[in-house]
RODO-2510 file (C-alpha; in nm, 4 decimals, decimal comma):
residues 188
     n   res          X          Y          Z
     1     x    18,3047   -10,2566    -1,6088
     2     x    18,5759   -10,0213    -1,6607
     3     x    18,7983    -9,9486    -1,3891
     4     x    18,7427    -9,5690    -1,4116
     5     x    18,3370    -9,6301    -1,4494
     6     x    18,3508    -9,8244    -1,0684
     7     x    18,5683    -9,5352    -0,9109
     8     x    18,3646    -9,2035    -1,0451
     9     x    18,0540    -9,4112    -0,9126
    10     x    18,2290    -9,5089    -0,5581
    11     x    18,3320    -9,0738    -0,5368
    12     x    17,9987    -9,0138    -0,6518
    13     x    17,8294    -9,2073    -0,3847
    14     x    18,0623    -9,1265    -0,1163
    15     x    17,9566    -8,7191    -0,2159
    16     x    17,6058    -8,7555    -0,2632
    17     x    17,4736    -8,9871     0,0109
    18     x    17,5785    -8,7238     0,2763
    19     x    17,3787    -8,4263     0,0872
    20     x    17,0899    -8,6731    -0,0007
    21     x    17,0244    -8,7739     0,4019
    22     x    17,0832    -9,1321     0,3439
    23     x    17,2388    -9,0756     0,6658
    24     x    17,3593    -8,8088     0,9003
    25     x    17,7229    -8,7392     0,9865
    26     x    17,6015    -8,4367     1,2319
    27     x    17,5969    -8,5745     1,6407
    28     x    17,2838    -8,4901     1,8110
    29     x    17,2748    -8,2280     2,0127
    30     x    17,2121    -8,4473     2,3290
    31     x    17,3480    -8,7454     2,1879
    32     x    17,4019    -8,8299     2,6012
    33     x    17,0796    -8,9366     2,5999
    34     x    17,0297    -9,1507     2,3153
    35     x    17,3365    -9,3380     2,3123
    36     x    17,2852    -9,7057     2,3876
    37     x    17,5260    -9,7657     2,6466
    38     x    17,3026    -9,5684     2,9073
    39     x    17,0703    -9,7848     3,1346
    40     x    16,7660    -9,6836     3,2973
    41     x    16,7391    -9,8114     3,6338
    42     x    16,4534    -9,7636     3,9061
    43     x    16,4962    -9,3740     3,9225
    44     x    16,8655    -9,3123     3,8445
    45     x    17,0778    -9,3604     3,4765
    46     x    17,3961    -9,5069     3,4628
    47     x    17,6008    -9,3162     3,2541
    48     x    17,9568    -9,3523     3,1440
    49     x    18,2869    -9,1459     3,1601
    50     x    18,2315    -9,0167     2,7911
    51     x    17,8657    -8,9359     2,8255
    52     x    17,9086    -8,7537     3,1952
    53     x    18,1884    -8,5238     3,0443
    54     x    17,9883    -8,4574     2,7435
    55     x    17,7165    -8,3516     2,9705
    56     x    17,9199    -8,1457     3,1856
    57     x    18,1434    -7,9605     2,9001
    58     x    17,8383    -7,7872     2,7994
    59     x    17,4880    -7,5774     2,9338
    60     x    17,3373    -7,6365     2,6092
    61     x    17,0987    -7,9223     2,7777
    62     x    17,0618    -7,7810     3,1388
    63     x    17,2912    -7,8134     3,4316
    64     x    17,3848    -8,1130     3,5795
    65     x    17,5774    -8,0644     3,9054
    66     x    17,8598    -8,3473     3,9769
    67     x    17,8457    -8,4432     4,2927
    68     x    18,1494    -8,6212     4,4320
    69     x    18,1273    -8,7912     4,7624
    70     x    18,5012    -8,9899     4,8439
    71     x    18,7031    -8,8717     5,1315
    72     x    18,8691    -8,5181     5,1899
    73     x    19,2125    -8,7138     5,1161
    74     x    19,0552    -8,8419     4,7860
    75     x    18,9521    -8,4947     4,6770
    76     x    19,2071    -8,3226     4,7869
    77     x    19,4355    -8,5637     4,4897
    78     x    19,1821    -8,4365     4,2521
    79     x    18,8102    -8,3593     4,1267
    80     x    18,6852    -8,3959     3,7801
    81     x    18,7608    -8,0531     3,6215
    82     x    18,4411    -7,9238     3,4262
    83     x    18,3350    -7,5463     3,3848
    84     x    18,1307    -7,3626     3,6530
    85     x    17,8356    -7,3726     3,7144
    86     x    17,8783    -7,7398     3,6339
    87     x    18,1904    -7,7845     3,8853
    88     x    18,1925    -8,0856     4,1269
    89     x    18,0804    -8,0817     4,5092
    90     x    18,2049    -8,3006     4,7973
    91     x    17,9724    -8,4444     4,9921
    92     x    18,1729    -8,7011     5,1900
    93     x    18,0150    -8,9900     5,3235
    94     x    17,7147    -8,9521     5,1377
    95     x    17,6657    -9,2781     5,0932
    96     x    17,6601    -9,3492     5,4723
    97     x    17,4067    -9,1127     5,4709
    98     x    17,5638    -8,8535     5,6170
    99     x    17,4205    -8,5063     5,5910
   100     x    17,1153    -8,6819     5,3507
   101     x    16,8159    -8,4992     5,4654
   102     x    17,0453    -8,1877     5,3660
   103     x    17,1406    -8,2967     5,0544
   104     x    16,8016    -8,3847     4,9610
   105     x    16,7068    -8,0491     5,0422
   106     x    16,9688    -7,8468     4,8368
   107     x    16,9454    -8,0293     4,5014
   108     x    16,5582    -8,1100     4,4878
   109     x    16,4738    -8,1265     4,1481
   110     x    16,8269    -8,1083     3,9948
   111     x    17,0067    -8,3203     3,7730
   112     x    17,2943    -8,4803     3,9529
   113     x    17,5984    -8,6566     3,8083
   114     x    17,7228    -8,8590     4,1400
   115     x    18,0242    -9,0303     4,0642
   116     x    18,3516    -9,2039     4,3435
   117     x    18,6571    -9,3347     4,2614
   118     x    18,5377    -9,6470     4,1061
   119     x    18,1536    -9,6246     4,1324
   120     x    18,1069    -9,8373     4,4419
   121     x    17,9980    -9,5648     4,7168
   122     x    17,8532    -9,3740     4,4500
   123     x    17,6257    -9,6601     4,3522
   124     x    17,5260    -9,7061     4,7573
   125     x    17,4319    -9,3391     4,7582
   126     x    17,2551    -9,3477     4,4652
   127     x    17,0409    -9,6229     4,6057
   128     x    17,0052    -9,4458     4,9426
   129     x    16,9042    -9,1471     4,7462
   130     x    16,6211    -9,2871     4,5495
   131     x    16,4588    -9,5023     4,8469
   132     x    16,5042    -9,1876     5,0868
   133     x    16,2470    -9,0267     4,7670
   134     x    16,5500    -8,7775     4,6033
   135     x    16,2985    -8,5471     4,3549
   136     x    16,5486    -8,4965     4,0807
   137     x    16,7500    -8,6759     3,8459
   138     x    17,0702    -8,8877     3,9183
   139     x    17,3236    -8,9901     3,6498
   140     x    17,5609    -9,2729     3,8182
   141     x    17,8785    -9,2386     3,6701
   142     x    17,9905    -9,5764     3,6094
   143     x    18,3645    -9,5830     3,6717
   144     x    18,4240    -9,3176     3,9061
   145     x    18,7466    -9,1114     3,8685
   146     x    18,9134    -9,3939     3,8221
   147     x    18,7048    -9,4619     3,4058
   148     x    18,7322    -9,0761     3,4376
   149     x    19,1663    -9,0604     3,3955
   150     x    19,1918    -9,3612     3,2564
   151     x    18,9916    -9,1726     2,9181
   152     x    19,2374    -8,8812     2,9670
   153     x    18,9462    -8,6036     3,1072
   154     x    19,0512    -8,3534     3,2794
   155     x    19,1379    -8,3238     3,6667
   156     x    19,1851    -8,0637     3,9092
   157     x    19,4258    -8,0879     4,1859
   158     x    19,3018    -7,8773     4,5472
   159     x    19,5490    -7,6937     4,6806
   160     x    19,6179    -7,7514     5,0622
   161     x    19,4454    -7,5883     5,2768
   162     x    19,5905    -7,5197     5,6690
   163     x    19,3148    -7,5252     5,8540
   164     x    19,2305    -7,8486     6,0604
   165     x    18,8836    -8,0431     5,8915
   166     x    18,8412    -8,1426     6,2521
   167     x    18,7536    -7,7622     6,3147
   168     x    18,4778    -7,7978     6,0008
   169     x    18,3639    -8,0735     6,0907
   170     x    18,2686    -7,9485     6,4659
   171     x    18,0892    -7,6118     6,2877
   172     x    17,9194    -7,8382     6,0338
   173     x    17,7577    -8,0435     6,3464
   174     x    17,6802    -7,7082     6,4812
   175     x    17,5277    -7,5233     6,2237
   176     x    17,4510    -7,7557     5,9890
   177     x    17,2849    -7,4487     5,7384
   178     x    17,6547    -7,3419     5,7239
   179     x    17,7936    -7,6464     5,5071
   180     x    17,7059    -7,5248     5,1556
   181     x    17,8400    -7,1560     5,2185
   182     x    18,1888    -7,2593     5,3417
   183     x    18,2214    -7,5132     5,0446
   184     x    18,1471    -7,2670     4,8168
   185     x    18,3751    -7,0164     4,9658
   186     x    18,6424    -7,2287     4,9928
   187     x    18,5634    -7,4229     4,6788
   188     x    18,5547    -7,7840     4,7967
***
């Protein structure tokens, strides 16, 4: 065959396959959910970096509320950095349990994207979560913040704040309803 002959086929092929639908270039909307590397477990889904920010970039499929549950310390060095209303939460300790019965009670029946440093407690609250009988939906993100820089996604640094966590930590044993209001006021 001549030379010409085999390259007008190849650019014809490469041009009309696409408009044809021998295959489709466009990514699904929720492509999250399709994608291979995402394991089903006994009522949670690991998830990775890639697929946790693609969730959390965008409404399109529902909100999914990152919950992040290191140490003030940990936080304070940064937070995964997504758009409201899909911006991270501390719950510290979570996966000691800590504050569980309220937790359970403020995200019934939400989608959750729980995620560490490098997915250890995370994995241990995800756990406690599902045998305590959580109602929603928990994506572990496997990695933690670690998988999260290392991909080059975006973090948020906290500024400082002066007053003592010793002091919140005393009106949080209190009044226990008040934990949710001063994080969101103070945005940790």
């Amino acid at each position: 065959m001549n030379k010409k002959i085999i390259i007008i086929l190849v650019l014809a092929t490469i041009v009309l396959m696409p408009l044809s639908g021998a295959f489709n270039l466009k990514k699904p909307a929720s492509s999250y959910k399709s994608s291979s590397s995402i394991s089903t477990n006994s009522g949670y889904i690991n998830i990775t970096v890639h697929e946790a920010y693609d969730m959390l970039i965008c409404t399109c499929d529902g909100i999914q509320k990152p919950i992040d549950i290191r140490r003030i310390d940990e936080w304070k060095k940064g937070r995964i950095n997504t758009p409201s209303p899909e911006d991270p939460e501390l719950w510290t300790d979570l996966h000691l349990g800590v504050n569980i019965q309220d937790f359970m009670n403020e995200y019934a029946g939400k989608d959750l994207v729980i995620y560490c440093r490098s997915s250890n407690r995370s994995w241990t609250a995800t756990k406690l979560l599902i045998d305590s009988g959580f109602t929603g939906t928990i994506y572990h993100m496997l990695g933690g913040i670690n998988a999260w820089k290392e991909a080059g996604y975006p973090v948020k640094k906290i500024r400082s704040c002066h007053i003592s966590y010793a002091f919140f930590g005393r009106i949080f044993e209190k009044f226990p309803n008040i934990s949710p209001i001063i994080r969101s006021i103070l945005n940790y």
